[in-house]
C-alpha positions in Angstrom: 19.1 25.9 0.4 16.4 24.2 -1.0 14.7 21.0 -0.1 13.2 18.6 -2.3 10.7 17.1 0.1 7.7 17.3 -1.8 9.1 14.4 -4.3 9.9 12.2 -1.1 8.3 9.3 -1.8 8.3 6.4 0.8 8.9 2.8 0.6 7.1 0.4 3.0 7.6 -3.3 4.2 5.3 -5.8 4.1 4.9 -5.5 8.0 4.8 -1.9 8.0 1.9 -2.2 5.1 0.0 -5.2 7.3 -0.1 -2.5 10.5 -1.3 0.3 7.9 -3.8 -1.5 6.5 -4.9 -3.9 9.3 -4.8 -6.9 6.8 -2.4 -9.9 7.8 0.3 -10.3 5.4 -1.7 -13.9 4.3 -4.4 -11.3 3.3 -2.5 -9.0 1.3 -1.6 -11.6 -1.0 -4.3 -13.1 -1.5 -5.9 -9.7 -2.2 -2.3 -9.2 -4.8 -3.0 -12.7 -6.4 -6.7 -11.3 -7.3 -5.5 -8.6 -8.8 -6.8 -6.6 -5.6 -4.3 -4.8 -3.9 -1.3 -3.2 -5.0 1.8 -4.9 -6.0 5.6 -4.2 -4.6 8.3 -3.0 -6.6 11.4 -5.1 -6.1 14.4 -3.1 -4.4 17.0 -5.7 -4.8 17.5 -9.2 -4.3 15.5 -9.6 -1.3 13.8 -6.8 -0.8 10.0 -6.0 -2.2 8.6 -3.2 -0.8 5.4 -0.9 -1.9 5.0 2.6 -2.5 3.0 4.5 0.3 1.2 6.6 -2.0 0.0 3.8 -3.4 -1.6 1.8 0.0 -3.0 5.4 0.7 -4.6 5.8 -2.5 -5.8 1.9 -2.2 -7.2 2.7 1.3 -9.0 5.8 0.3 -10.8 3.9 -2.3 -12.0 0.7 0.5 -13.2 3.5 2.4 -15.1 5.6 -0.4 -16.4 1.9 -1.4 -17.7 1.3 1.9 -19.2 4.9 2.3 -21.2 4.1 -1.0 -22.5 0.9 0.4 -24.2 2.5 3.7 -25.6 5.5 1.8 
């Protein structure tokens, strides 16, 4: 049998995303507001939560960013 793993793709809350990125939730929308930071895809109701590809693709890029500035 076959497992699909490779298309897992994970959702994460906004406290999960604050520990990730080590930006207080206050932060992170601020940062969304300025068109900064990536925005959450609504689950339901009550739920927003982002795509973890996406934080690690936006953390990737602060960190290439800050590379650029101390070379």
């Amino acid at each position: 049998m076959k497992t699909l793993i490779s298309n897992y793709r994970r959702a994460l809350r906004l406290p999960q995303v604050s520990e990730r990125t080590g930006i207080s939730k206050t932060q992170i929308y601020r940062l969304m507001q300025r068109g900064e930071f990536p925005l959450p895809a609504r689950l339901s109701e009550r739920v927003v939560a982002w795509d973890e590809d996406l934080i690690s693709d936006w953390l990737s890029n602060r960190f290439a960013k800050a590379g650029d500035i101390h070379a």
